[in-house]
PDB file of N, CA, C, O and CB in Angstrom:
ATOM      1  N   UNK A   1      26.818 263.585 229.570  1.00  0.00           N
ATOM      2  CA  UNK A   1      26.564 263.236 228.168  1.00  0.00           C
ATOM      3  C   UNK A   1      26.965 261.780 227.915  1.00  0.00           C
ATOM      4  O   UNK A   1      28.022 261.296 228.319  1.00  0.00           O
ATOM      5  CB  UNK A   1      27.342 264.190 227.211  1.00  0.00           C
ATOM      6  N   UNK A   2      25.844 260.988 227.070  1.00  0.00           N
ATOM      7  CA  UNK A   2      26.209 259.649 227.272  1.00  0.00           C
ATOM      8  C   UNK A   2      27.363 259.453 225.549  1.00  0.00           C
ATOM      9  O   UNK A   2      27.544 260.371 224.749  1.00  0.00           O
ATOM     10  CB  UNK A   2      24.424 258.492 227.459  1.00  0.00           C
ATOM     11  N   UNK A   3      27.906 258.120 225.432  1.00  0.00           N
ATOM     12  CA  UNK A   3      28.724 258.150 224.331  1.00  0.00           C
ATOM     13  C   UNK A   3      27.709 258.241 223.312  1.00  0.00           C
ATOM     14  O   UNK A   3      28.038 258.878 222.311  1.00  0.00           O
ATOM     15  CB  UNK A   3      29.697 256.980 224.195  1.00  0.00           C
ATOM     16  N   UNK A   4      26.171 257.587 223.347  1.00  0.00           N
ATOM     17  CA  UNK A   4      25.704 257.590 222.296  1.00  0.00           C
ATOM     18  C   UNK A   4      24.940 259.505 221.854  1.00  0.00           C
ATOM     19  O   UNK A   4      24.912 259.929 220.698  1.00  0.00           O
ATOM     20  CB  UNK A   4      24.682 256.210 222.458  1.00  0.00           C
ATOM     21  N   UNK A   5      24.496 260.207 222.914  1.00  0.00           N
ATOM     22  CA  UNK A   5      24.653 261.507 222.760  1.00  0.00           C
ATOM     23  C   UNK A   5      25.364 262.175 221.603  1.00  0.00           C
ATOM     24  O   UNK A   5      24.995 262.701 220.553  1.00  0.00           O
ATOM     25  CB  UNK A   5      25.173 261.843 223.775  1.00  0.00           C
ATOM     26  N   UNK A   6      26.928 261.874 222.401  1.00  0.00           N
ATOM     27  CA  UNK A   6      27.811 262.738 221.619  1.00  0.00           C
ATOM     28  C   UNK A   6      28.372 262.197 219.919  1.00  0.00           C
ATOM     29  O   UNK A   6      29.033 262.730 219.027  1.00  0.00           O
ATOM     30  CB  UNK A   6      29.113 262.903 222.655  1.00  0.00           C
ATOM     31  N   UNK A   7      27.654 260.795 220.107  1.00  0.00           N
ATOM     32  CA  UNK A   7      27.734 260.431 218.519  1.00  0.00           C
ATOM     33  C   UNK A   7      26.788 260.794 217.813  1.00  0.00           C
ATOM     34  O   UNK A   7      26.826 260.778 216.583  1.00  0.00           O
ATOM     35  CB  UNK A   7      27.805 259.119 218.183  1.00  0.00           C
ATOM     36  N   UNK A   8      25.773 261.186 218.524  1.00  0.00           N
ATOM     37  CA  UNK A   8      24.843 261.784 217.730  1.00  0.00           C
ATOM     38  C   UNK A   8      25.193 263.075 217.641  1.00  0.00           C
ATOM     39  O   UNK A   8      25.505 263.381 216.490  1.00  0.00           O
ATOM     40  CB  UNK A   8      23.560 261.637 218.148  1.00  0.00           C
ATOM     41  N   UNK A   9      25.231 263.572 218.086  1.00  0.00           N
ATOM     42  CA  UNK A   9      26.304 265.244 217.883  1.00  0.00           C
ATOM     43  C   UNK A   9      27.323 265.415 217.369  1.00  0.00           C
ATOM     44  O   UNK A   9      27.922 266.490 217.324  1.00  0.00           O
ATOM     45  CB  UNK A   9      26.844 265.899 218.931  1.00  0.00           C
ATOM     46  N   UNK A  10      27.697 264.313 216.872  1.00  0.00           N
ATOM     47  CA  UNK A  10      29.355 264.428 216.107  1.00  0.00           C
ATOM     48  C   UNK A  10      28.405 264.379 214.407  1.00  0.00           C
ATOM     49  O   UNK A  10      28.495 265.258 213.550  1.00  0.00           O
ATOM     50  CB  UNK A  10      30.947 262.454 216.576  1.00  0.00           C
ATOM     51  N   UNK A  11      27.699 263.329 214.321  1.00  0.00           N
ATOM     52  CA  UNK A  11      26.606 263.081 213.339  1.00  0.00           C
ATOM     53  C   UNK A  11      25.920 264.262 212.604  1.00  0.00           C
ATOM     54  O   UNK A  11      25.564 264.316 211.426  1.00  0.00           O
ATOM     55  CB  UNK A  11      25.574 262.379 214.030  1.00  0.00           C
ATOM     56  N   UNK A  12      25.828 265.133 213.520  1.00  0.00           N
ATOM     57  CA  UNK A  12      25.154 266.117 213.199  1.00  0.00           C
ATOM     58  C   UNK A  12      25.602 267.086 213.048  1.00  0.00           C
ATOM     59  O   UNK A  12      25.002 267.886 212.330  1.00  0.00           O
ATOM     60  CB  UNK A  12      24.434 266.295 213.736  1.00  0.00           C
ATOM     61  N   UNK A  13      26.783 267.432 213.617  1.00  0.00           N
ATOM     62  CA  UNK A  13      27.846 268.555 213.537  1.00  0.00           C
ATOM     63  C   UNK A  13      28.197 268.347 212.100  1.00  0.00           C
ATOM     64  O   UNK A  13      28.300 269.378 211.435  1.00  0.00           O
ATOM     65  CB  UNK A  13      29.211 268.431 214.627  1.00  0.00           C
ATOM     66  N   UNK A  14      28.448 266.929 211.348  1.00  0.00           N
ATOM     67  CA  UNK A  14      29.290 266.801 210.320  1.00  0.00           C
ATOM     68  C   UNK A  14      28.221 266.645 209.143  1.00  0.00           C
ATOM     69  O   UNK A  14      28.610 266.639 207.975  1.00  0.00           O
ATOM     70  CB  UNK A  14      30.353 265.594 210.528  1.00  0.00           C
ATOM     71  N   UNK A  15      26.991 266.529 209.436  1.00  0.00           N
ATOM     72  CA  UNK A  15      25.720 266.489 208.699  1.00  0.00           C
ATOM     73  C   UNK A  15      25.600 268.136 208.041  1.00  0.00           C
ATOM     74  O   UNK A  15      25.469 268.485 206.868  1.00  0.00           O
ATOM     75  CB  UNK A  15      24.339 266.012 209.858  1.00  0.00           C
ATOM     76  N   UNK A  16      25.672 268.709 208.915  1.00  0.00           N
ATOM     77  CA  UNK A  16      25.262 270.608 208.810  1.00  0.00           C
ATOM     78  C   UNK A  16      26.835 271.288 208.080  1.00  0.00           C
ATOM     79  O   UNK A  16      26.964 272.354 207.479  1.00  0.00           O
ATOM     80  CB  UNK A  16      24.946 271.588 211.048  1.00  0.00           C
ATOM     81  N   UNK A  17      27.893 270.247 208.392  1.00  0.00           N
ATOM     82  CA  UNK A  17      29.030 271.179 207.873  1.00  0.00           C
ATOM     83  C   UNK A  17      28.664 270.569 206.576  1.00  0.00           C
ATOM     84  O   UNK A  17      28.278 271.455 205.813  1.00  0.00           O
ATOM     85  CB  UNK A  17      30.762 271.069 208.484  1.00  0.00           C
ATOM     86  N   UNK A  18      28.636 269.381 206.028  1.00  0.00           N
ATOM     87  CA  UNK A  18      28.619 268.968 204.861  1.00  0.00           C
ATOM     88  C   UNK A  18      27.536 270.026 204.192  1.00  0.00           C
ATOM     89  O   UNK A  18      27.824 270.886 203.360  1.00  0.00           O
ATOM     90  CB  UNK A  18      28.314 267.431 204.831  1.00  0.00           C
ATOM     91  N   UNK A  19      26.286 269.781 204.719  1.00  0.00           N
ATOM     92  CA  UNK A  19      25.074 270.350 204.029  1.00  0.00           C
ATOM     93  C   UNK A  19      26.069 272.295 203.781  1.00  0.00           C
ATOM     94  O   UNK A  19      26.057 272.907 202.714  1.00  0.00           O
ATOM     95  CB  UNK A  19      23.147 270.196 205.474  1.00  0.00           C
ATOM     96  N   UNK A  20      26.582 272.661 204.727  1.00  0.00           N
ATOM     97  CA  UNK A  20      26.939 273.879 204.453  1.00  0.00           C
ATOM     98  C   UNK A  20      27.960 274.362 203.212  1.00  0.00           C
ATOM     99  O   UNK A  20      28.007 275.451 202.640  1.00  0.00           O
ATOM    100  CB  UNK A  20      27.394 274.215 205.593  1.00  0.00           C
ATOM    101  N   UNK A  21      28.839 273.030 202.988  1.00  0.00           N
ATOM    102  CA  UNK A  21      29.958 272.995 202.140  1.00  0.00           C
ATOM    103  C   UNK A  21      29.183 273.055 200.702  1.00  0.00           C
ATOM    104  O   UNK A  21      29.424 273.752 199.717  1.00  0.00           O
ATOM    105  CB  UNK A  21      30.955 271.623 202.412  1.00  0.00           C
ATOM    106  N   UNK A  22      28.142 272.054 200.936  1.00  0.00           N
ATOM    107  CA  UNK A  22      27.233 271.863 199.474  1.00  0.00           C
ATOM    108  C   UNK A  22      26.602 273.053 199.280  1.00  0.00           C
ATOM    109  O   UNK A  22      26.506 273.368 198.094  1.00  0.00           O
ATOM    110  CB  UNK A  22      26.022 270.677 199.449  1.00  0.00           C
ATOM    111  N   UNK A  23      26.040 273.983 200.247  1.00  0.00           N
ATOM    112  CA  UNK A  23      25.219 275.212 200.067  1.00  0.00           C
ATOM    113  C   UNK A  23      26.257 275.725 200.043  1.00  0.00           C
ATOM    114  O   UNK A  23      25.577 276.743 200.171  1.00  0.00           O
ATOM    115  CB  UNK A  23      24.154 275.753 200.966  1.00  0.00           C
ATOM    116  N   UNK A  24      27.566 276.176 199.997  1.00  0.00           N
ATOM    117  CA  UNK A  24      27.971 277.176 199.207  1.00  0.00           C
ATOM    118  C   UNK A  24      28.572 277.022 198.076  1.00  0.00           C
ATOM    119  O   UNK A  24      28.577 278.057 197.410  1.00  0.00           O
ATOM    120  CB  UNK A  24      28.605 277.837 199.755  1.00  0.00           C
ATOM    121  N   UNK A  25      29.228 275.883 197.460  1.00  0.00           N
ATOM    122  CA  UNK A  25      29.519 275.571 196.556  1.00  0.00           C
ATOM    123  C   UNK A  25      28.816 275.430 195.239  1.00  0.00           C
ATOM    124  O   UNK A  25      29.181 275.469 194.064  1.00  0.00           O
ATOM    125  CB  UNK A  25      29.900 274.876 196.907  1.00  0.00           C
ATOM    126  N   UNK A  26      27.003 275.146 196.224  1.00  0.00           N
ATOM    127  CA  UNK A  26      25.982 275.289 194.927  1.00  0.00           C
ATOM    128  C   UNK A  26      25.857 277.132 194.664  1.00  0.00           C
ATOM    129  O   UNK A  26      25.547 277.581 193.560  1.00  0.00           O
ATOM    130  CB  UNK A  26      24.099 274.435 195.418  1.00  0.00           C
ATOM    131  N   UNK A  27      26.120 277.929 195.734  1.00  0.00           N
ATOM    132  CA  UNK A  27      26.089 279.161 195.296  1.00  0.00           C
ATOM    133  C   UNK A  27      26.826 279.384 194.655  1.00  0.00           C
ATOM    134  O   UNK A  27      26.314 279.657 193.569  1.00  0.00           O
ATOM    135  CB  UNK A  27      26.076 279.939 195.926  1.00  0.00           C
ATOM    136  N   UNK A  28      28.377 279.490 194.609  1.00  0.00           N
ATOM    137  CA  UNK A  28      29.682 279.700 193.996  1.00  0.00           C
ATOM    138  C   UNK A  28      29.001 278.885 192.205  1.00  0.00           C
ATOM    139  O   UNK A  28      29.073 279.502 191.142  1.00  0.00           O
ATOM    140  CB  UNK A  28      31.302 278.654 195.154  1.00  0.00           C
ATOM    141  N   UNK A  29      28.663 278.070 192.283  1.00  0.00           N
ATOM    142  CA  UNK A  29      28.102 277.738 190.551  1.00  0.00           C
ATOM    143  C   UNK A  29      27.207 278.457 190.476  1.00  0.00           C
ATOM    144  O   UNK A  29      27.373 279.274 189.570  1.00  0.00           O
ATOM    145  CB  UNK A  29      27.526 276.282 190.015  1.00  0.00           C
ATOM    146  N   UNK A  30      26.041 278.598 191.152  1.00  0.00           N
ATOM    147  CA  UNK A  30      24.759 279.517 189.943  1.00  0.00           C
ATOM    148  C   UNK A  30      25.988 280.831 190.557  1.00  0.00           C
ATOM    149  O   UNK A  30      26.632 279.969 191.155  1.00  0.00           O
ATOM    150  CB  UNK A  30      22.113 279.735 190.565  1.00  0.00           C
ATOM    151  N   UNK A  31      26.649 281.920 190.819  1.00  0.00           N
ATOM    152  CA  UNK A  31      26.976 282.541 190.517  1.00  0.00           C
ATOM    153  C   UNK A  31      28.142 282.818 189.070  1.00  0.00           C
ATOM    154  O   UNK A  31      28.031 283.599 188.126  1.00  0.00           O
ATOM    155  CB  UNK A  31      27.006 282.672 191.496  1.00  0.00           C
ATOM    156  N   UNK A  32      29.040 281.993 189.346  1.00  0.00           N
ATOM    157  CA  UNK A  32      29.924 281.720 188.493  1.00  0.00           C
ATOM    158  C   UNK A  32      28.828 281.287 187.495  1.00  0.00           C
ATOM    159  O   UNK A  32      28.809 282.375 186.920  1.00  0.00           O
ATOM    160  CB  UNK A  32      31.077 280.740 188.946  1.00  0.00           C
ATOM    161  N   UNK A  33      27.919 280.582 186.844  1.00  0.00           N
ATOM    162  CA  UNK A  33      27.065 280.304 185.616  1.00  0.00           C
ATOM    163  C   UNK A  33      26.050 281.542 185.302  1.00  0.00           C
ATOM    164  O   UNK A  33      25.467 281.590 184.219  1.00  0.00           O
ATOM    165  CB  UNK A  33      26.191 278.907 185.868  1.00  0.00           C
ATOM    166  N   UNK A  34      25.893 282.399 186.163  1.00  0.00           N
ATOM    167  CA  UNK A  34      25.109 283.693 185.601  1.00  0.00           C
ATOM    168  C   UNK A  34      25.878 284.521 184.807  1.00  0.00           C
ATOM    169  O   UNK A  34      25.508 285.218 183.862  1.00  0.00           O
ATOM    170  CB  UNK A  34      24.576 284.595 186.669  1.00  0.00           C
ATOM    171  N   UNK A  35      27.336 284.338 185.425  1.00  0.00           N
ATOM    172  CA  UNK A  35      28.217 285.801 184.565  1.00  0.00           C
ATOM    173  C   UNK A  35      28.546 284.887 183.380  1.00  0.00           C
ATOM    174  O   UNK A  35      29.172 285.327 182.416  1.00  0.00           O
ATOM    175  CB  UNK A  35      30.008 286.683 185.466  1.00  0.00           C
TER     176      UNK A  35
END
């Protein structure tokens, strides 16, 4: 694995956690705003 590889995989690892943090937090509001 070259260094630029695994920066791209660090990139992306932290791309999908973010995107995941935002997808549940946008769930946790439209739930919490329905009740």
């Amino acid at each position: 694995m070259n260094h630029i590889d695994r920066r791209e995989f660090i990139k992306l690892g932290l791309a999908a956690g973010s995107l995941l943090t935002l997808g549940s937090s946008d769930l946790a509001t439209k739930a919490f705003g329905k009740r």
